[in-house]
C-alpha positions as CSV (number, residue, x, y, z in Angstrom):
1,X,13.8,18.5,-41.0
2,X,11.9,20.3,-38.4
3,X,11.6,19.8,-34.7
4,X,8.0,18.3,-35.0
5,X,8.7,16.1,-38.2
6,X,12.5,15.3,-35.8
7,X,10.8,14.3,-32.7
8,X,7.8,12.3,-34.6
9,X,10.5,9.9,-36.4
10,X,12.2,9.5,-33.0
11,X,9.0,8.3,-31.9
12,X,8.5,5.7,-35.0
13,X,12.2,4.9,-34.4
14,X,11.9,3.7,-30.8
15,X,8.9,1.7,-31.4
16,X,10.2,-0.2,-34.6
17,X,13.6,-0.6,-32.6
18,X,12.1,-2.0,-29.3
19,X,9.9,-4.4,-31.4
20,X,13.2,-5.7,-33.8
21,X,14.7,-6.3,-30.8
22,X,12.1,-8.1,-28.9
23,X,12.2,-10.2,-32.2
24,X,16.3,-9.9,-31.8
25,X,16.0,-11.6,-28.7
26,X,13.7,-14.2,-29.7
27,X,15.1,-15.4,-32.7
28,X,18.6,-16.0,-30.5
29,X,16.8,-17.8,-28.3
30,X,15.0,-20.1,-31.2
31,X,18.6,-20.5,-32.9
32,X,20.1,-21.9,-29.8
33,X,17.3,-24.8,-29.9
34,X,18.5,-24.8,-34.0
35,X,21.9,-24.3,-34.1
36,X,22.0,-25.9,-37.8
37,X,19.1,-23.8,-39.1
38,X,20.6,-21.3,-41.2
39,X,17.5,-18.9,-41.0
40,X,17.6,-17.8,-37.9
41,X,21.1,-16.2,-38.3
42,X,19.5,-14.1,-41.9
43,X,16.6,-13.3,-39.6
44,X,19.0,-11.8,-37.2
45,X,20.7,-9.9,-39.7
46,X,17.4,-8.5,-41.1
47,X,16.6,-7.4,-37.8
48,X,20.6,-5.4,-37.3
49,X,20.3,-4.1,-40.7
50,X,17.0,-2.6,-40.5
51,X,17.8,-1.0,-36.9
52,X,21.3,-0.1,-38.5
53,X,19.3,1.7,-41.0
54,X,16.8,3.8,-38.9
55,X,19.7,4.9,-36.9
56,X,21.9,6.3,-39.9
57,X,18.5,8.1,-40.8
58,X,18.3,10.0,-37.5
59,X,22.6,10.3,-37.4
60,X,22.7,8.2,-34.5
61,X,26.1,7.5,-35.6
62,X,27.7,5.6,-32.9
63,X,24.2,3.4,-32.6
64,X,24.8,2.3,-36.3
65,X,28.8,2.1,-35.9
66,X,27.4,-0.4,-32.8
67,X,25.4,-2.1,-35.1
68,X,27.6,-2.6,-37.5
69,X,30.3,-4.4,-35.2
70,X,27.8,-6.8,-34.7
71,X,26.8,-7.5,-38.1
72,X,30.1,-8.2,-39.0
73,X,30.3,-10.3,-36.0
74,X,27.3,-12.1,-37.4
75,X,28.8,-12.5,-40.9
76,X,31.5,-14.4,-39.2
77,X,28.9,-17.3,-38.3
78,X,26.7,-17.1,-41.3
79,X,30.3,-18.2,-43.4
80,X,31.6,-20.2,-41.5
81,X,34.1,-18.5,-40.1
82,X,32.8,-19.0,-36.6
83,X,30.7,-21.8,-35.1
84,X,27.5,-20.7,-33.5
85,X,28.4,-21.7,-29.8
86,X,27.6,-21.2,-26.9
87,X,30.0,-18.9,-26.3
88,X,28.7,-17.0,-29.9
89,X,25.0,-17.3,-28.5
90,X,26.1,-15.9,-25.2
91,X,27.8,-12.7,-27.4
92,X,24.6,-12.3,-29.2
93,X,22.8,-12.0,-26.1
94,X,25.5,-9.1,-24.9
95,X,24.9,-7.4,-27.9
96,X,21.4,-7.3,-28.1
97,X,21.1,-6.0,-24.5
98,X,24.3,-3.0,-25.5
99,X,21.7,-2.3,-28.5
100,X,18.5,-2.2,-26.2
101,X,20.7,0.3,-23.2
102,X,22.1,2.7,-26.4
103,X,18.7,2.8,-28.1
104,X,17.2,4.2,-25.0
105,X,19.5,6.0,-24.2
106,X,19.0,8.2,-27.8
107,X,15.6,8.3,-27.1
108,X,16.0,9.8,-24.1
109,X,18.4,12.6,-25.4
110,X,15.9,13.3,-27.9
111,X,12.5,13.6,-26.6
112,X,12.7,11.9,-22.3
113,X,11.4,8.7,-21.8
114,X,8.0,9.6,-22.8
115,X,9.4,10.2,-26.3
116,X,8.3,6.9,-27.8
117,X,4.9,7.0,-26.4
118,X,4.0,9.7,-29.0
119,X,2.9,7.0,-31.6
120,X,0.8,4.3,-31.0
121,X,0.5,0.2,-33.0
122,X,-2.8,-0.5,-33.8
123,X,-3.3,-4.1,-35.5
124,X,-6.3,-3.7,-38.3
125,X,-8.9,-6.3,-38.7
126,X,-7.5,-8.1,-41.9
127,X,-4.2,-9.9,-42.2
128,X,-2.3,-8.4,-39.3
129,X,-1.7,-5.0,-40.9
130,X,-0.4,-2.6,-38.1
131,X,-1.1,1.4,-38.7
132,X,0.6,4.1,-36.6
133,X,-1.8,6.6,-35.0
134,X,-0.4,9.4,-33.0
135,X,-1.3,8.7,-28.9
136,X,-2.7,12.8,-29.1
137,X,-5.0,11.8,-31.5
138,X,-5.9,8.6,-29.5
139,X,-6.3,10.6,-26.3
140,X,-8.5,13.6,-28.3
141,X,-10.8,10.7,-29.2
142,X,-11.5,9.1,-25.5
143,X,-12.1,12.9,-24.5
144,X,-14.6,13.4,-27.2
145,X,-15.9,9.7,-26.7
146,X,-16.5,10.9,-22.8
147,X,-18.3,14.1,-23.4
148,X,-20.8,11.3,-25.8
149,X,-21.1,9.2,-22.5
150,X,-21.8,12.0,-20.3
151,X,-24.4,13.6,-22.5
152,X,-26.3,9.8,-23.3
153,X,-26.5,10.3,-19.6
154,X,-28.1,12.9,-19.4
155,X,-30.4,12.3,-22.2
156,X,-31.4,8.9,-20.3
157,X,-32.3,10.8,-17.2
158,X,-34.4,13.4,-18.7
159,X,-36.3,10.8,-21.2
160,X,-36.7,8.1,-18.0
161,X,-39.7,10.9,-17.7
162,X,-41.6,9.0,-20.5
163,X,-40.6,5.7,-21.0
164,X,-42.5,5.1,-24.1
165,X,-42.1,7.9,-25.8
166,X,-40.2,8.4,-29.4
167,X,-37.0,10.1,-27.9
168,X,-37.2,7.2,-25.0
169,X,-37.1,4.5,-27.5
170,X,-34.2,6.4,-29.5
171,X,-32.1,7.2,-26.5
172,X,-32.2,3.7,-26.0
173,X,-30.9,2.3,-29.4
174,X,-28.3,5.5,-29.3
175,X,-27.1,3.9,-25.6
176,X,-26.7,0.6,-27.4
177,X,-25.0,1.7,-30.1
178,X,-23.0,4.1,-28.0
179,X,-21.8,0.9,-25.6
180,X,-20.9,-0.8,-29.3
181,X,-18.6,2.0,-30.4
182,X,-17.0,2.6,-26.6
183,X,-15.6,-0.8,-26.0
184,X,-14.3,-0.6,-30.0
185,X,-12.7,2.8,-29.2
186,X,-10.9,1.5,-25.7
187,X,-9.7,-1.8,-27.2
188,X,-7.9,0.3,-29.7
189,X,-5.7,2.1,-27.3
190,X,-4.6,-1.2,-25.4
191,X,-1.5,-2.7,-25.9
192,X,0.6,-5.7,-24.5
193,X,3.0,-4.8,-21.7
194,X,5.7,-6.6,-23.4
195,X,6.5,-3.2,-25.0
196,X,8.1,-1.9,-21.6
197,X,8.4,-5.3,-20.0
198,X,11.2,-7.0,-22.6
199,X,13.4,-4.3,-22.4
200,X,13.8,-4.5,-18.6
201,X,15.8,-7.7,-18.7
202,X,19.2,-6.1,-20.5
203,X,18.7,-2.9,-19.0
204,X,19.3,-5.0,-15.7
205,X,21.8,-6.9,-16.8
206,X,23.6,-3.8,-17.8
207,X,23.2,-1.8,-14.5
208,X,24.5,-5.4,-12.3
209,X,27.4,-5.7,-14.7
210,X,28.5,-1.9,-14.1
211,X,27.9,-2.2,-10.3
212,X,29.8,-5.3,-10.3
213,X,27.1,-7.8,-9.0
214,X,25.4,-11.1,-9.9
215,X,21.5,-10.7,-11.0
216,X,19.1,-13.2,-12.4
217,X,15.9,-11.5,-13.7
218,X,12.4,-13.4,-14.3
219,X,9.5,-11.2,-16.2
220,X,6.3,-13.1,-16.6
221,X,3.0,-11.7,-17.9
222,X,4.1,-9.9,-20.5
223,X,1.4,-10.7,-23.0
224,X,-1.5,-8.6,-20.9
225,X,-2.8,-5.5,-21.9
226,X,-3.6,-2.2,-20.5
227,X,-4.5,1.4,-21.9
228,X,-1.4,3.1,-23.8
229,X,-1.9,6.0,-21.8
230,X,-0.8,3.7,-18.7
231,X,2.0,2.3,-20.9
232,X,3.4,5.6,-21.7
233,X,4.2,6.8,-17.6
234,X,5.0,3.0,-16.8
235,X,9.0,3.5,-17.6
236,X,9.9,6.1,-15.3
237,X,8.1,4.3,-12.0
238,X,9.4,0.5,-13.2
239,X,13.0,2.4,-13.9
240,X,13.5,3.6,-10.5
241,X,12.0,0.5,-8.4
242,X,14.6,-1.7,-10.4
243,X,17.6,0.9,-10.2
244,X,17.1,0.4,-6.1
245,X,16.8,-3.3,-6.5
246,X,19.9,-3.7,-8.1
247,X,21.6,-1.1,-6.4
248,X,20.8,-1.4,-2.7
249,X,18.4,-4.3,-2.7
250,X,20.5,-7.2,-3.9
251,X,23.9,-7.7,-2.2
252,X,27.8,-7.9,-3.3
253,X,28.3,-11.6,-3.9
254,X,30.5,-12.0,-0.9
255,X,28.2,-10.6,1.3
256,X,25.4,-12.8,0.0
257,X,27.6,-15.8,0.4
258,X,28.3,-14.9,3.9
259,X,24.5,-14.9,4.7
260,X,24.4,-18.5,2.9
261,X,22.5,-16.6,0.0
262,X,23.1,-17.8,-3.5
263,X,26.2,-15.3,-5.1
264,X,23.4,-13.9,-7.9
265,X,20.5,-11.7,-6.5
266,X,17.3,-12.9,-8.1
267,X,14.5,-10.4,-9.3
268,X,10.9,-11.2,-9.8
269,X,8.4,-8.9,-12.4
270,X,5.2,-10.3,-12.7
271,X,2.2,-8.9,-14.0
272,X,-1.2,-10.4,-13.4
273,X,-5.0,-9.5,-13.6
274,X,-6.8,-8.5,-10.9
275,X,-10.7,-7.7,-11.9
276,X,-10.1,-4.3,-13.9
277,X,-6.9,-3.9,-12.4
278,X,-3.1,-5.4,-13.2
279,X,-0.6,-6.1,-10.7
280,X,2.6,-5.7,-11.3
281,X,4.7,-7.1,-8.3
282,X,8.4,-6.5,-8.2
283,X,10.1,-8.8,-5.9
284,X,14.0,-9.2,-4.7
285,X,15.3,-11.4,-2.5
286,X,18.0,-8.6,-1.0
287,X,18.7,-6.9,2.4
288,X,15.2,-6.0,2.6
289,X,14.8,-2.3,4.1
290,X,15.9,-1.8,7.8
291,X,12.7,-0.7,9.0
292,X,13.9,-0.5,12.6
293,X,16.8,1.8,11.7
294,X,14.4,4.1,9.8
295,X,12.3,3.7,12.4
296,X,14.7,5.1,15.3
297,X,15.8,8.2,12.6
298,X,12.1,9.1,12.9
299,X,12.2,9.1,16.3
300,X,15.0,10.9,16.9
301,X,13.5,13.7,14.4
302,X,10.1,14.0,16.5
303,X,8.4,12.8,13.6
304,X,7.6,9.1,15.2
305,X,6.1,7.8,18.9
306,X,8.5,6.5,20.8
307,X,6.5,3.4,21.5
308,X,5.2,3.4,17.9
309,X,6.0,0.9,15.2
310,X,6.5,1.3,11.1
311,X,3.4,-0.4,9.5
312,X,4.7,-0.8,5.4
313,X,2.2,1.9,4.8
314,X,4.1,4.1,7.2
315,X,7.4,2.6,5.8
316,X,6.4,3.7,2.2
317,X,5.6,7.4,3.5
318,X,8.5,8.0,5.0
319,X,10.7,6.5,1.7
320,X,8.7,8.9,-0.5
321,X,9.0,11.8,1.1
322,X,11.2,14.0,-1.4
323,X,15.1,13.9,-0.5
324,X,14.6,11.0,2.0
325,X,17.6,7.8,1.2
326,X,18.9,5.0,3.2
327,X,22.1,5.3,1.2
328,X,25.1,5.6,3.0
329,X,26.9,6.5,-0.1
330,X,25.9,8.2,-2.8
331,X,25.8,6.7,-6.4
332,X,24.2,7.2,-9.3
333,X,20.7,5.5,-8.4
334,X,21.3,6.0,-4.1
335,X,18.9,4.8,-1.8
336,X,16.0,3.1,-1.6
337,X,13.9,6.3,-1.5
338,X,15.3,8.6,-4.2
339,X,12.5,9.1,-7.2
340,X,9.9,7.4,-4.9
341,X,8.2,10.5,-4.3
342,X,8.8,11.1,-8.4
343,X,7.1,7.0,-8.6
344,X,4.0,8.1,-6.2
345,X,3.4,11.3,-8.8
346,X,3.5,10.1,-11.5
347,X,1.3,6.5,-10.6
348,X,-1.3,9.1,-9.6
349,X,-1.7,10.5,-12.6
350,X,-3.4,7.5,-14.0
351,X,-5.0,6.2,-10.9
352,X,-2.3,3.8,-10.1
353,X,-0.9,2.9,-6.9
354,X,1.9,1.3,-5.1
355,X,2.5,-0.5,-2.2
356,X,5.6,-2.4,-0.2
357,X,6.3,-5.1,1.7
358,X,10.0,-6.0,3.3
359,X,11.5,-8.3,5.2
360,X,14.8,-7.6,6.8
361,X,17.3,-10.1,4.9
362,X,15.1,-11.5,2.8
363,X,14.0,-9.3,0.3
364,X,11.4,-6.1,-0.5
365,X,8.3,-6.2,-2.7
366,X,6.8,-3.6,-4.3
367,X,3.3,-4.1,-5.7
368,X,1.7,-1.4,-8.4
369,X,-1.8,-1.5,-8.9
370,X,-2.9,-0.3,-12.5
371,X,-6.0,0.5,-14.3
372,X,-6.4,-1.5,-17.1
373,X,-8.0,1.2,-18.9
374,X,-8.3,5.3,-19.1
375,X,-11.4,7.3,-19.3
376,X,-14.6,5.1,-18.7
377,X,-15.1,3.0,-15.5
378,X,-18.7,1.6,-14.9
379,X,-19.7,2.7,-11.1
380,X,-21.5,2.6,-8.0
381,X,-22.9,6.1,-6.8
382,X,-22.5,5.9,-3.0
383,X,-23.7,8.7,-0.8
384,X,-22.4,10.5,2.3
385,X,-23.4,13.1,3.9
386,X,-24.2,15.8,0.9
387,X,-21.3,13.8,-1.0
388,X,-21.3,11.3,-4.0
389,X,-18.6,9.5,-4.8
390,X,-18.0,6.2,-7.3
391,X,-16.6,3.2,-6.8
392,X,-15.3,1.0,-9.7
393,X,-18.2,-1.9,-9.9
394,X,-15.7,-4.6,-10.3
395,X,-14.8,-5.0,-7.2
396,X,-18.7,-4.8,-5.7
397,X,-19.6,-8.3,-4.8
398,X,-23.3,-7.3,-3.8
399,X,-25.2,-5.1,-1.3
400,X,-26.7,-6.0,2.1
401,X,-28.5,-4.4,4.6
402,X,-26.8,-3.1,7.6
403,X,-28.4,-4.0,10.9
404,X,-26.1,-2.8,14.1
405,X,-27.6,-5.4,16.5
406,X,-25.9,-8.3,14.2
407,X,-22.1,-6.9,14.3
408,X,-19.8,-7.9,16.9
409,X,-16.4,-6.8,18.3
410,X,-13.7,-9.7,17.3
411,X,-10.2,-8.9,18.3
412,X,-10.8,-5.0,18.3
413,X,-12.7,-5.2,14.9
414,X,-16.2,-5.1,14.0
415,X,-17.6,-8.1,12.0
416,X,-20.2,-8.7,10.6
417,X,-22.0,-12.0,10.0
418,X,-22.3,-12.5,6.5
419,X,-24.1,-16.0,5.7
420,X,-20.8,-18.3,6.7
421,X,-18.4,-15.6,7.1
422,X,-17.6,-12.6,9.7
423,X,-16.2,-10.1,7.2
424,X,-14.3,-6.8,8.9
425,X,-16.5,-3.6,9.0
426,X,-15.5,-0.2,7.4
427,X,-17.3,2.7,7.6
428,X,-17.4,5.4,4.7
429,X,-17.7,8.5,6.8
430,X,-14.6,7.8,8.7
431,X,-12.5,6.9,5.6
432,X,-13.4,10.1,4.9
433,X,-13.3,12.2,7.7
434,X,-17.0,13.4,7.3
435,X,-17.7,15.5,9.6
436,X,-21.0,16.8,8.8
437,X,-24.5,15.5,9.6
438,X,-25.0,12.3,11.8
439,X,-25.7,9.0,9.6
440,X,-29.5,7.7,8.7
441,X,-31.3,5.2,10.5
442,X,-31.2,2.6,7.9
443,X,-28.0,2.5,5.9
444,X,-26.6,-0.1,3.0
445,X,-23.5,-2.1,3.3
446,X,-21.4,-2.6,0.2
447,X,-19.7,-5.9,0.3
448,X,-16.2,-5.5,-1.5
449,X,-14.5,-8.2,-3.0
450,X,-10.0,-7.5,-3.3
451,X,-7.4,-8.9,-2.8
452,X,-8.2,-11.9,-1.6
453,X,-10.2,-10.6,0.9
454,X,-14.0,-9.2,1.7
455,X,-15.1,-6.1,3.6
456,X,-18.2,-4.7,4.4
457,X,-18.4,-0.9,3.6
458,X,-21.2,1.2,5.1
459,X,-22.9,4.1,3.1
460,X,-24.8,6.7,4.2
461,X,-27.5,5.8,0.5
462,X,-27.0,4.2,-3.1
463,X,-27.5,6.4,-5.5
464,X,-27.7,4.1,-8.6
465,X,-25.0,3.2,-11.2
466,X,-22.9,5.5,-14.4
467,X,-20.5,5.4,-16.3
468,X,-18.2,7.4,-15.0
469,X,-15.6,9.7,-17.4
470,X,-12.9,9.6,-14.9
471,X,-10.1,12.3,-14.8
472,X,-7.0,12.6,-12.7
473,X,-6.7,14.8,-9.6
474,X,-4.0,17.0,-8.1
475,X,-2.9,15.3,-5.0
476,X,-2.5,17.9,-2.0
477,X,-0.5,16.8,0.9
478,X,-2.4,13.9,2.9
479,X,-5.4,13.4,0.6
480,X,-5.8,9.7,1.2
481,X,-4.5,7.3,-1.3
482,X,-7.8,5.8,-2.2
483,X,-9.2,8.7,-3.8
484,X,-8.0,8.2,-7.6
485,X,-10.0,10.2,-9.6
486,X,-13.1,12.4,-9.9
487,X,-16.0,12.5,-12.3
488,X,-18.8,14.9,-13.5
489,X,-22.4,12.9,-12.9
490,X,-25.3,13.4,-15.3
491,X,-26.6,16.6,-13.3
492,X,-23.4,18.5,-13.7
493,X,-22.4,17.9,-10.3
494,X,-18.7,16.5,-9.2
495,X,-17.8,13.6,-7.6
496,X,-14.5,11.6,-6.7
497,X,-13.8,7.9,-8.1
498,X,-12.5,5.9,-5.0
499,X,-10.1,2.7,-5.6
500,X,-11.6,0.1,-3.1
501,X,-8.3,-2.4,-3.5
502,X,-6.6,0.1,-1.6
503,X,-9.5,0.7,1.3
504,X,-9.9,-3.6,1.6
C-alpha cells in the first residue's frame, strides 16, 4: 500500500470510527432507559466489530486487541452471564471513552490531527445516502466557484453601461443562476459540529482521571453547522483551551472543598449562532487566572505602567505571547498560556477569533468567534482615505447620516442620539490608524448590530455592496484583530474584510 492510498484510509478510518462511536455512545445511553431490550446490546456489538475490523485493516493491533476485550465483555451480557447494571453501563461508558482517546491517538501518529479532515460526508438528496469527497477537492471547488463570483462582477459592472442591452439581460440570468449554484456549492461543505464536539467529553474524562481530579463536562449545540474547512483547524484550538481547563483551571478536590466549591470541577462547551457567526464559549468554574499576579510580572519586566491595569484584551496578549505560562510546575499541558499563541494562529487562518474573560476563584471563559462559512461573505464597501475595506453585512443594521452638532460626550464617550437610543461612537480612521488626508464634510455612519450591543461607525464614503471571495492574511506583529481577511473587488484592486463583532 502506498503512502497516499495509507494516509487516505486513515482518513476514512477516523471518520467511520468517530461516527460508530458517537452511535457507541448513544446506543449505551438508549439501553440504560431499556435495560430489557436485547437490541441495543447487538447494536453495540455491530458498532465494536466494525471498528474492530477497520483497525485490523490498518494493523492497529493493540486498538483491535482493545476492542476485542470489550466485545468479549459484551458477550458476557448478551448471554447472560452478566446483568446489564449500572455498574456494566458505567464500564461501557469507560470503554467507549478508552476507544475514542486510542483512536485518536492512531490518527495522530499517522497523519496529525488534521489527518481525518482529508475526507469529507456529504449526505445525497435521496434516502440518506452519504458519499466521501476528498476536502482538496471540496476546497479546489470554492476556489474555482470564487474566481466565477469575482468575474460575474465584473461583468455586471461593465454591462451596468447599458442596462437593456442583450449581454445586460444575460449577465443578469448568469448572476441568478450563479447565486443558485453558490449557496448549493457552500451547503455541501458544511457539517454538524458534533464531529469534533462528541469526542471532547471522554477525552476529558480521560485527562481528569490521569491528573487525579473530579470533572463534569456539559456540550450543548452540537447539531450546528459550519464550513468543513473551519471543522478541520477546530481540534487543535478546542484541545489546548480544555487541556488548561482541566489542568490548571479546575482545582484538586480538597482545595475546592476548602473554598466551599463542589469536589468535581464543572466545564461548560456551548456553541450558538450569532448572525453568520458561531460562538463557541468554553466556561470553567476554576481558580480563574491571577490577573493581578501577571499583572505585577509585567511590571516588574518594564513591559506594564505602574499605575496601569490588565483589561482581558491585555490579559489574553500577554498569555499568547509564545513561551509565556503561569505554571509553577511543569506538566505535560503547563500553564494557562502554552499553545495559546499556537490557538491565536491557527483561529486566524479562518477568520476566527478568541476572547477571555476571568474571574479570580470563580472561573475563566474563553469565547471563539467562527465563520460559519469559507470563501464568500456578502459585504459593505466602506471608504477611508484612499482605502476600501468590507465589512460582513450581517452585522449592518442600517446607515445614517452623521451630523457632529447632534453627538454628545457621556461619561468620556461620544454618543450619538439614535431615535430612543444614545449608541457609543467609533470612528473608522482611528481604528485604523489613518493617517492620510483629513475626513469629508459629510460622512455616513454605519450602525452595527453584535453582541448584544449597537455602535455607530463613521466612514469616510459607501462604496456599494460585493460579494466578497475572502482569503486569509498573514498576521505581522500588532495588526489589529479585527482585520480577518482581504478580498480582490471587481476592478482588480485589494481590499481587507474587517470582523465588526470584534470592533463593537
Amino acid at each position: 500500500m502506498s503512502d497516499a492510498q495509507r494516509a487516505r484510509y486513515v482518513a476514512l478510518f477516523a471518520a467511520e470510527a468517530r461516527t460508530l462511536l458517537a452511535l457507541g455512545r448513544r446506543t449505551v445511553a438508549t439501553w440504560q432507559r431499556e435495560p430489557d431490550e436485547p437490541a441495543h446490546g447487538a447494536e453495540l456489538f455491530r458498532v465494536l466489530h466494525t471498528i474492530k475490523g477497520m483497525a485490523a485493516s490498518l494493523a492497529f493491533e493493540e486498538l483491535a486487541d482493545q476492542v476485542h476485550e470489550g466485545e468479549t465483555a459484551l458477550a458476557r451480557v448478551r448471554e447472560g452471564e452478566r446483568t446489564a447494571d449500572a455498574a456494566w453501563f458505567a464500564d461501557a461508558e469507560h470503554l467507549l471513552d478508552a476507544l475514542t482517546v486510542r483512536c485518536e491517538a492512531e490518527i495522530v501518529r499517522e497523519g496529525g490531527p488534521a489527518a481525518a479532515a482529508s475526507t469529507a460526508a456529504l449526505g445525497a438528496a435521496r434516502g440518506g445516502e452519504v458519499v466521501r469527497v476528498e476536502q482538496g477537492r471540496l476546497d479546489a471547488l470554492v476556489a474555482d466557484l470564487g474566481g466565477l463570483v469575482t468575474a460575474r462582477q465584473e461583468l455586471e459592472r461593465r454591462a451596468a453601461a447599458d442596462a437593456i442591452s442583450p449581454v445586460a439581460r444575460a449577465a443578469l440570468a448568469m448572476a441568478r443562476r450563479l447565486d443558485v449554484v453558490q449557496e448549493r456549492i457552500l451547503q455541501v461543505r458544511m457539517a454538524p459540529l458534533s464531529e469534533i464536539l462528541e469526542r471532547i467529553p471522554p477525552l476529558v474524562r480521560d485527562l481528569a482521571r490521569q491528573l487525579g481530579k473530579e470533572v463534569t463536562i456539559d456540550v450543548q449545540g452540537e447539531a450546528l453547522e459550519v464550513d468543513r474547512g473551519i471543522l478541520s483547524l477546530l481540534p487543535d484550538p478546542l484541545l489546548h483551551l480544555l487541556r488548561n481547563a482541566v489542568d490548571h483551571g479546575i482545582e484538586s478536590p480538597e482545595v475546592r472543598r476548602a473554598a466551599g466549591k463542589r469536589a468535581a470541577g464543572r466545564i461548560t462547551l456551548v456553541a450558538r449562532h450569532d448572525r453568520d457567526a458561531i460562538l463557541v464559549e468554553l466556561t470553567d468554574d476554576g481558580g480563574g487566572i491571577d490577573r493581578e499576579a501577571i499583572a505585577a510580572r509585567e511590571r516588574a519586566a518594564g513591559r506594564l505602567d505602574a499605575s496601569a491595569t490588565l483589561s482581558d484584551d491585555g490579559l489574553l496578549a500577554i498569555l499568547a505571547r509564545p513561551g509565556f505560562s503561569t505554571a509553577a510546575t511543569l506538566t505535560d499541558v503547563s500553564g494557562r498560556g502554552v499553545g495559546l499563541d499556537a490557538v491565536l494562529s491557527r483561529l486566524h487562518q479562518v477568520g476566527a477569533s478568541l476572547s477571555l474573560s476571568t474571574v479570580p476563584g470563580r472561573g475563566t471563559a474563553f469565547t471563539l468567534r467562527l465563520p460559519m462559512r469559507l470563501g464568500i461573505v456578502r459585504a459593505l464597501v466602506a471608504g477611508v482615505g484612499g482605502e476600501r475595506y468590507v465589512l460582513p453585512l450581517t452585522h449592518v443594521a442600517e446607515l445614517i447620516a452623521w451630523d457632529p452638532t447632534e453627538a454628545h460626550q457621556v461619561e468620556g464617550r461620544l454618543m450619538l442620539p439614535v431615535r430612543e437610543e444614545r449608541v457609543p461612537v467609533l470612528d473608522l480612521r482611528r481604528l485604523l490608524g489613518h493617517r492620510g488626508s483629513p475626513p469629508p464634510t459629510h460622512r455616513p455612519a454605519i450602525l452595527l448590530e453584535a453582541n448584544g450591543q449597537r455602535v455607530a461607525l463613521l466612514s469616510d464614503r459607501i462604496l456599494g455592496q460585493v460579494d466578497a471571495v475572502v482569503q486569509p492574511v498573514d498576521r505581522p506583529k500588532g495588526m489589529p484583530r479585527w482585520i480577518t481577511g482581504a478580498t480582490v473587488l471587481d476592478d482588480g484592486r485589494p481590499a481587507l474584510m474587517l470582523d465588526l463583532a470584534s470592533v463593537v
